[in-house]
Backbone as JSON, one array per atom type, in Angstrom:
{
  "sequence": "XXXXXXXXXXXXXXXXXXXXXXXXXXXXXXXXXXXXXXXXXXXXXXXXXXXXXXXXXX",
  "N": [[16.5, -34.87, -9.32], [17.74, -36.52, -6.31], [20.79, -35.82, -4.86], [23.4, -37.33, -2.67], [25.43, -36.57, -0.46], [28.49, -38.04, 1.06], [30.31, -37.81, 4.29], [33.55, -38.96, 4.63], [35.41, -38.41, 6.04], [36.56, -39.44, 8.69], [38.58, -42.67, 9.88], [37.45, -45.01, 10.46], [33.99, -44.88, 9.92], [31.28, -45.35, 12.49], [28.72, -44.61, 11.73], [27.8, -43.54, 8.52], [27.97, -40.16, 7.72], [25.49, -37.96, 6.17], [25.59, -35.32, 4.35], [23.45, -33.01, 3.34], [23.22, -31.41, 0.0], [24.22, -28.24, -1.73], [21.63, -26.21, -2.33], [20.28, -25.57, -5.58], [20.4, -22.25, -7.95], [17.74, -22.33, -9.13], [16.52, -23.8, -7.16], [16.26, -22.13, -5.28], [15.09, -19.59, -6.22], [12.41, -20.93, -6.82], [11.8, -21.26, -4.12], [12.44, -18.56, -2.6], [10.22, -17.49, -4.03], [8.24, -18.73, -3.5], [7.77, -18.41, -0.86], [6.82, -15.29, -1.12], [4.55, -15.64, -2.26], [2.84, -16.45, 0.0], [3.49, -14.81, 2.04], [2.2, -12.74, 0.67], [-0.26, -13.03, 0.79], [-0.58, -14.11, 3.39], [-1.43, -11.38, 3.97], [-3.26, -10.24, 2.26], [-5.26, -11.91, 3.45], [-6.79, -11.0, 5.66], [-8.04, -8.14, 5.08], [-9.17, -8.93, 3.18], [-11.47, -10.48, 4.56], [-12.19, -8.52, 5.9], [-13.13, -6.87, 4.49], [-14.9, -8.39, 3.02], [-16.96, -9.09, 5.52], [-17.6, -6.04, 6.25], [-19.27, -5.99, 3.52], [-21.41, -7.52, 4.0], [-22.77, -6.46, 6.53], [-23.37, -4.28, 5.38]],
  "CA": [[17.17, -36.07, -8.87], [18.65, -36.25, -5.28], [22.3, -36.29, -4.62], [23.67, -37.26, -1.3], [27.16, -36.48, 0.25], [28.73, -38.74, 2.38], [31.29, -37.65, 4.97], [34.43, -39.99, 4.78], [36.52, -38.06, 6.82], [36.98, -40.43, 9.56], [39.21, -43.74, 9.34], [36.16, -46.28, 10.27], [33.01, -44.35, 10.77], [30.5, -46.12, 12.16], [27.54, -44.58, 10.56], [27.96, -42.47, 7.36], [26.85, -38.74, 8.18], [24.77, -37.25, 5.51], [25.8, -33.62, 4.38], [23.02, -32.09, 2.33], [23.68, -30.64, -1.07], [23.69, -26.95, -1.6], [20.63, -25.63, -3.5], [20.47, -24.47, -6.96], [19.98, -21.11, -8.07], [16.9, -22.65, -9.14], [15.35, -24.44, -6.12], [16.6, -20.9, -4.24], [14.71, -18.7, -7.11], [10.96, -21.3, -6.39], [11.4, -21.47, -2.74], [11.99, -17.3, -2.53], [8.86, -16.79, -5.14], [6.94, -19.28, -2.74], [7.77, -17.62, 0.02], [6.34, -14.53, -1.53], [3.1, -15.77, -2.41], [2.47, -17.15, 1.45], [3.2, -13.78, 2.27], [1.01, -11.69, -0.03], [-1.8, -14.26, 0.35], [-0.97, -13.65, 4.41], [-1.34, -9.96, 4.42], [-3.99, -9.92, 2.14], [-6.49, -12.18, 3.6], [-7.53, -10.28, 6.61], [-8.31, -6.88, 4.24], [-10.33, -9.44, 2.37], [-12.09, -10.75, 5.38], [-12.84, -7.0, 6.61], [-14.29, -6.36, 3.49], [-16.78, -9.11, 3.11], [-17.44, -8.11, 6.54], [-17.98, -4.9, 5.99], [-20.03, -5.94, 2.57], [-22.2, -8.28, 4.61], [-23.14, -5.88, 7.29], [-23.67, -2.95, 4.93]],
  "C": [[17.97, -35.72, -7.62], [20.0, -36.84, -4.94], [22.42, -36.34, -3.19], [24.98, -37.38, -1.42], [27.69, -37.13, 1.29], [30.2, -38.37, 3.13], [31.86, -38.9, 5.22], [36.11, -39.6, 5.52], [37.06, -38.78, 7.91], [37.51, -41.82, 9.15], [37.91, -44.77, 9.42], [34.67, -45.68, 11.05], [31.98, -45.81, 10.99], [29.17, -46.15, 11.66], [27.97, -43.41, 9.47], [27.02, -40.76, 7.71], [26.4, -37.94, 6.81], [24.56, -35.63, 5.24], [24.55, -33.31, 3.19], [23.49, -31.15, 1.54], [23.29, -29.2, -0.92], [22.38, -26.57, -2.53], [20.55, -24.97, -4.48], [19.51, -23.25, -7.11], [18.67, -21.31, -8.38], [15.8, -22.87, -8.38], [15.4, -22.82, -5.24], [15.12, -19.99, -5.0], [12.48, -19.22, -6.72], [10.69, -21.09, -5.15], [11.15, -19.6, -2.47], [10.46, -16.83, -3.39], [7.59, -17.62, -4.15], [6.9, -18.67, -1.54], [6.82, -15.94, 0.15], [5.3, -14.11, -1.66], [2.18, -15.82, -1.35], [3.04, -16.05, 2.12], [2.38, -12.6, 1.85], [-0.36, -12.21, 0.52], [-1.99, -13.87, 2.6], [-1.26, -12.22, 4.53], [-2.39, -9.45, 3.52], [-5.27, -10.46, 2.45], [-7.39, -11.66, 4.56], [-8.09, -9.33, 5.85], [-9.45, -8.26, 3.64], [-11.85, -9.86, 3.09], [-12.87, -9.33, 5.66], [-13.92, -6.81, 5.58], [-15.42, -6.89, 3.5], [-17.6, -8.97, 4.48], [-18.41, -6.93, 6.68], [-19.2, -4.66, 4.9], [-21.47, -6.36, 3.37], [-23.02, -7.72, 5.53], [-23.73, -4.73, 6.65], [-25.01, -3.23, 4.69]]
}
């Protein structure tokens, strides 16, 4: 569910400024593990490429 923060620091704003919430240990814990994957997945698809390469030619 998304929460929004509204800055009311000013006496009459005239548009409301929109502070984004901090992220839970949670969304922190999927986004680092996705990050992870979209790095393994980059660093192993070339090696995979070589190979079938390499299979294909042999």
């Amino acid at each position: 569910m998304a929460v929004r923060v509204f800055d009311l620091t000013e006496p009459q704003p005239a548009r409301l400024t929109v502070v984004p919430a901090a992220a839970s240990r949670r969304d922190r814990r999927r986004q680092r593990r996705r990050y992870a994957v979209v790095g393994v997945l980059c660093l192993s698809l070339p090696f995979a490429a070589a190979l079938a390469v390499l299979e294909v030619t042999h």
